[in-house]
MIKELUM-874909 format. One line per field, with one value per residue: residue in one letter; chain; x, y, z of N, C-alpha, C, O, CB in turn. Coordinates in steps of 0.2 Angstrom, whole numbers, plus 5000, padded with zeros to 4 digits. Glycine has a CB too. Layout:
! residues N
resn = [A ...]
chain = [A ...]
n.xx = [X ...]
n.yy = [Y ...]
n.zz = [Z ...]
ca.xx = [X ...]
ca.yy = [Y ...]
ca.zz = [Z ...]
c.xx = [X ...]
c.yy = [Y ...]
c.zz = [Z ...]
o.xx = [X ...]
o.yy = [Y ...]
o.zz = [Z ...]
cb.xx = [X ...]
cb.yy = [Y ...]
cb.zz = [Z ...]
***
This chain:
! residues 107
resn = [X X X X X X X X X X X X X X X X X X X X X X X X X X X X X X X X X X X X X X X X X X X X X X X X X X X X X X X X X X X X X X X X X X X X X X X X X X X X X X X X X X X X X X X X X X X X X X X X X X X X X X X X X X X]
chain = [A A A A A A A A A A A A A A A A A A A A A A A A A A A A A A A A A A A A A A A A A A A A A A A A A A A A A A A A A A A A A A A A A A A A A A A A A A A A A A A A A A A A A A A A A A A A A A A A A A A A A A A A A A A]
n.xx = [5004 5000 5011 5007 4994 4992 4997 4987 4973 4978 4979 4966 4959 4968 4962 4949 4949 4954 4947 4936 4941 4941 4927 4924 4932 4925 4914 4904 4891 4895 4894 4911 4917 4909 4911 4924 4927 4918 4924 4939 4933 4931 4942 4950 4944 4944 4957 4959 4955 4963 4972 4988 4994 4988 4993 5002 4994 4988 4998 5005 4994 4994 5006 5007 4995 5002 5012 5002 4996 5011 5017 5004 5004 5016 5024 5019 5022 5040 5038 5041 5035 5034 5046 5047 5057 5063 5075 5081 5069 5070 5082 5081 5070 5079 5088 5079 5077 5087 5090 5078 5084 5096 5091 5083 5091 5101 5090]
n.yy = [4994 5010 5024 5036 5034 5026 5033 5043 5036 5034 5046 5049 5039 5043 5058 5054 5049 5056 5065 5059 5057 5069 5074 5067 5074 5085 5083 5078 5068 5052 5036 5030 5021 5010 5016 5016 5004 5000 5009 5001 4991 4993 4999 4986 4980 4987 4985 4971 4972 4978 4967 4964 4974 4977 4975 4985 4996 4996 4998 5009 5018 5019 5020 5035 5037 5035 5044 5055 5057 5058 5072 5078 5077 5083 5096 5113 5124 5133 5148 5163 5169 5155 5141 5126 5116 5106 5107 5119 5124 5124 5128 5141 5145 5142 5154 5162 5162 5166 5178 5184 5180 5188 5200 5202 5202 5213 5222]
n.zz = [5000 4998 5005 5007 5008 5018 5028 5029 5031 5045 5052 5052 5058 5072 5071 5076 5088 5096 5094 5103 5116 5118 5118 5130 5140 5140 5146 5138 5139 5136 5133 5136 5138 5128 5118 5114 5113 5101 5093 5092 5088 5075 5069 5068 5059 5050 5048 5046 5034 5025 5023 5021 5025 5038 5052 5051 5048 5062 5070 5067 5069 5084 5088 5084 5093 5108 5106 5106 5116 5124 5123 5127 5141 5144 5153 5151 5137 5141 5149 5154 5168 5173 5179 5173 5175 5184 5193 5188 5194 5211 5208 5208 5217 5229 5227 5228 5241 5246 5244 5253 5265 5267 5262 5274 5285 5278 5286]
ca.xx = [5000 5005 5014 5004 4988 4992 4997 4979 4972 4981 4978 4959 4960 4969 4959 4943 4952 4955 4938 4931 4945 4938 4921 4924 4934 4922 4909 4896 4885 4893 4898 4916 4920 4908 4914 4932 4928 4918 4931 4945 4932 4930 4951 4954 4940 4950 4966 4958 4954 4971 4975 4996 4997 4983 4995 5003 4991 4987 5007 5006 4991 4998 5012 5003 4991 5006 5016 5002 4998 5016 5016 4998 5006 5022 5020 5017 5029 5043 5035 5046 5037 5034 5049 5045 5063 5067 5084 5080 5066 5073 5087 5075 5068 5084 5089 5073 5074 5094 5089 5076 5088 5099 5086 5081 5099 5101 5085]
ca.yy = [5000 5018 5024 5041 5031 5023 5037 5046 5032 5033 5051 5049 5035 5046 5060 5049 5043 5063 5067 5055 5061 5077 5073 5065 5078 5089 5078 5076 5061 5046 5030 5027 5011 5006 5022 5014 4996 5002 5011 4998 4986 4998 5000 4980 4977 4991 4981 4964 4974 4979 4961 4962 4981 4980 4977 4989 5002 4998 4998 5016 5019 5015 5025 5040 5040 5035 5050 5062 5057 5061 5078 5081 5074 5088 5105 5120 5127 5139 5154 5168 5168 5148 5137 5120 5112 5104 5107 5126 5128 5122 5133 5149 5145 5142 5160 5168 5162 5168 5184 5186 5182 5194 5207 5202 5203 5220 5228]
ca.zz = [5000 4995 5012 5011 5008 5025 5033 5030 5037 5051 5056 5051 5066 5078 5074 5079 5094 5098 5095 5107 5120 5119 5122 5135 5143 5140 5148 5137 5140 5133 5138 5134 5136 5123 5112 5112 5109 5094 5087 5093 5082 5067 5068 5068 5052 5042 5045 5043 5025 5022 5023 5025 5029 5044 5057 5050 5050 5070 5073 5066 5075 5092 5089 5085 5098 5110 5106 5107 5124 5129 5121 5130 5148 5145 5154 5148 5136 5146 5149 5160 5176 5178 5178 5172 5174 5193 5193 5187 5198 5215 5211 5208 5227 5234 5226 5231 5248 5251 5245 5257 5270 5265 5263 5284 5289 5280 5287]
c.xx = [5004 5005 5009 4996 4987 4993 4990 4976 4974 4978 4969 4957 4963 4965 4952 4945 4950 4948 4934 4934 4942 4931 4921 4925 4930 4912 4904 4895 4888 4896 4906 4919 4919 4910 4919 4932 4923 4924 4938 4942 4932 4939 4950 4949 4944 4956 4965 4956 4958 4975 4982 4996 4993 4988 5001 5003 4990 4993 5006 5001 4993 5004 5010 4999 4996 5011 5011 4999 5003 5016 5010 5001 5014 5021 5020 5023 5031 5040 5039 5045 5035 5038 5044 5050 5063 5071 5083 5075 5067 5080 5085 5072 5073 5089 5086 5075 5081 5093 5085 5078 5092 5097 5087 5086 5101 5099 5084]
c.yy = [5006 5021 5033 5039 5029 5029 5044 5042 5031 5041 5053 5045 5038 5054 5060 5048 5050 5067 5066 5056 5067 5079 5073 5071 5085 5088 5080 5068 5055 5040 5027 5022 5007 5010 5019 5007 4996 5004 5007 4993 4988 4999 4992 4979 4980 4985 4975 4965 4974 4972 4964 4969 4984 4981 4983 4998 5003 4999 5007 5020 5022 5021 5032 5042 5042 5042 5058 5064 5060 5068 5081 5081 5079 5094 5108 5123 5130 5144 5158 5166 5161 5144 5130 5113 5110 5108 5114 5130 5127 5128 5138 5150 5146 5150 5165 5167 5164 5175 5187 5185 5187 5201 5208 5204 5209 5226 5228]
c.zz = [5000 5003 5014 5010 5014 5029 5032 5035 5045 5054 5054 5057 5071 5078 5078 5086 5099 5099 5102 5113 5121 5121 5128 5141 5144 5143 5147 5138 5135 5136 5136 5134 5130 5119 5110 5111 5101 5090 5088 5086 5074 5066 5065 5062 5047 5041 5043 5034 5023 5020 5025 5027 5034 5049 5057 5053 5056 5074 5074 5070 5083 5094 5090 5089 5105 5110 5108 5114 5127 5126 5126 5137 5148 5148 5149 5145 5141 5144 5156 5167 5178 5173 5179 5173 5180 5194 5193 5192 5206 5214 5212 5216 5229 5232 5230 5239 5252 5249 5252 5264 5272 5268 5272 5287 5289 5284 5294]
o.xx = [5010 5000 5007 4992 4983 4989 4991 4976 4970 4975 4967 4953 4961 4964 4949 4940 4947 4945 4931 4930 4942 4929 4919 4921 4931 4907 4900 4900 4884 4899 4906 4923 4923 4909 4921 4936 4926 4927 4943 4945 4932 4941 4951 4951 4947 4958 4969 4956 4960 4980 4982 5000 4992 4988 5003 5006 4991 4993 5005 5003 4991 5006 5011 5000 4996 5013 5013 4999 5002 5016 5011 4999 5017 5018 5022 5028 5027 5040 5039 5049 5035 5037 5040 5048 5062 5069 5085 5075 5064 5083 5088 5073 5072 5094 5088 5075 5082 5096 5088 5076 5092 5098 5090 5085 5102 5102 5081]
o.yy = [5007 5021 5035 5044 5032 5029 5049 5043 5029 5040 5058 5047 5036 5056 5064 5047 5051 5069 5070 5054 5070 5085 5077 5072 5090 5091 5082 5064 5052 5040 5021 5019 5004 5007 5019 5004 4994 5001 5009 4991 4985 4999 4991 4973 4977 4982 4973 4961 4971 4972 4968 4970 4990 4987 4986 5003 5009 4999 5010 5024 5027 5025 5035 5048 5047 5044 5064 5069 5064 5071 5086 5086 5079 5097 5107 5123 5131 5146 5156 5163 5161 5143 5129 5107 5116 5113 5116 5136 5132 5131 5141 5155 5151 5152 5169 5172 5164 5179 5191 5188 5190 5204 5212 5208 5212 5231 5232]
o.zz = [5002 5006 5019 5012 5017 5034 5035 5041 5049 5060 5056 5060 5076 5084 5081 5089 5103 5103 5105 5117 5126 5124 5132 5145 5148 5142 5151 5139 5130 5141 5135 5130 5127 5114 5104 5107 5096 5086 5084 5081 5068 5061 5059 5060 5042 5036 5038 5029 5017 5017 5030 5032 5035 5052 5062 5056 5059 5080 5080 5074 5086 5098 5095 5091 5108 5115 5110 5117 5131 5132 5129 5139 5153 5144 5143 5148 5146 5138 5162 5171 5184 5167 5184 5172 5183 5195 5199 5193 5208 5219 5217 5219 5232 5235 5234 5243 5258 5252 5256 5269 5277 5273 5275 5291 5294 5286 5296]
cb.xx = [4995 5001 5025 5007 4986 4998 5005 4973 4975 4990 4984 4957 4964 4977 4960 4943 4964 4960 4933 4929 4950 4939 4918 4928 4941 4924 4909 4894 4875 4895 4893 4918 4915 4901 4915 4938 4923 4914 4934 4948 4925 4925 4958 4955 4931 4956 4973 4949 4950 4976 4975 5004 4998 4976 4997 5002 4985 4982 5016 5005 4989 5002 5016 5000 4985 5008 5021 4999 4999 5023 5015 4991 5007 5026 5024 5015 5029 5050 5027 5044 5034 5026 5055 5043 5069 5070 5089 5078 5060 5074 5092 5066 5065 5090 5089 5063 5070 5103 5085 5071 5091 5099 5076 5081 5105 5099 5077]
cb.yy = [5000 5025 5024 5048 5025 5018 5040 5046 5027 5031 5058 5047 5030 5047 5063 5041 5038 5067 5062 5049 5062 5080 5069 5061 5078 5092 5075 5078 5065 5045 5023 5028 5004 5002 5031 5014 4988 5007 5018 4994 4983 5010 5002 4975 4980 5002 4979 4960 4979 4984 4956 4959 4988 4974 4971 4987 5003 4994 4995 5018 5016 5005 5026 5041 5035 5030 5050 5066 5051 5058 5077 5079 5064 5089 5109 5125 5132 5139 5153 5177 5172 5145 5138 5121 5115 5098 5103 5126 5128 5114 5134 5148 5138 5133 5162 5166 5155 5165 5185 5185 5179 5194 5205 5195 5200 5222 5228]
cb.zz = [5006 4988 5013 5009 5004 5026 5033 5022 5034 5051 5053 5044 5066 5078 5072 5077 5093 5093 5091 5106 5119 5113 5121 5135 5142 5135 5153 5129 5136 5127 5138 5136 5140 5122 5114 5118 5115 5094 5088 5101 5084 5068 5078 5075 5051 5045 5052 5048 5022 5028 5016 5020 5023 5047 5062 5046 5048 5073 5065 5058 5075 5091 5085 5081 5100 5109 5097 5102 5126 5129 5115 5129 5148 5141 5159 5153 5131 5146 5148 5160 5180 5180 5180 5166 5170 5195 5184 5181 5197 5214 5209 5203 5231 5231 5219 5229 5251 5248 5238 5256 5270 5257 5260 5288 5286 5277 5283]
***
């Protein structure tokens, strides 16, 4: 199969997948469970049609959704006033709070 035939396919399944995440989270009225075994069973008919390039398609799948899970699960771009880094914001505390010693000791 032609690889950008497959890769429609695939982002026409993730944005299904995304859809119905997004209901959710905006909780309208459905029942999720059975919304995702539909569409796991509407995913695994396509691939049983694709014959050799199904597990293919739900390899590609999988990944795609997999990755944009982690993307959604990463903070907030960096933005000035909130560090996102540990390392970086631990040391920002540990600045702020020898300043305000400092300051104490001055005044």
């Amino acid at each position: 199969m032609n690889g950008a035939i497959l890769g429609g396919l695939v982002e026409q399944w993730v944005w299904r997948c995304q859809k119905l995440a997004t209901q959710y989270q905006l909780r309208q009225p459905i029942d999720l469970p059975a919304e995702i075994d539909k569409l796991v069973g509407q995913a695994e008919a396509q691939a049983r049609a694709l014959e050799a390039d199904g597990p293919v398609l739900l390899g590609r799948i999988e990944t795609r959704l997999a990755k944009s899970a982690h993307i959604t699960a990463l903070p907030d771009p960096l933005v000035p006033d909130k560090l996102t880094d540990p390392v970086v914001t631990r040391a920002a505390e540990n600045a702020s709070t020898a300043r305000v010693r400092v300051h104490r000791t001055c005044a």
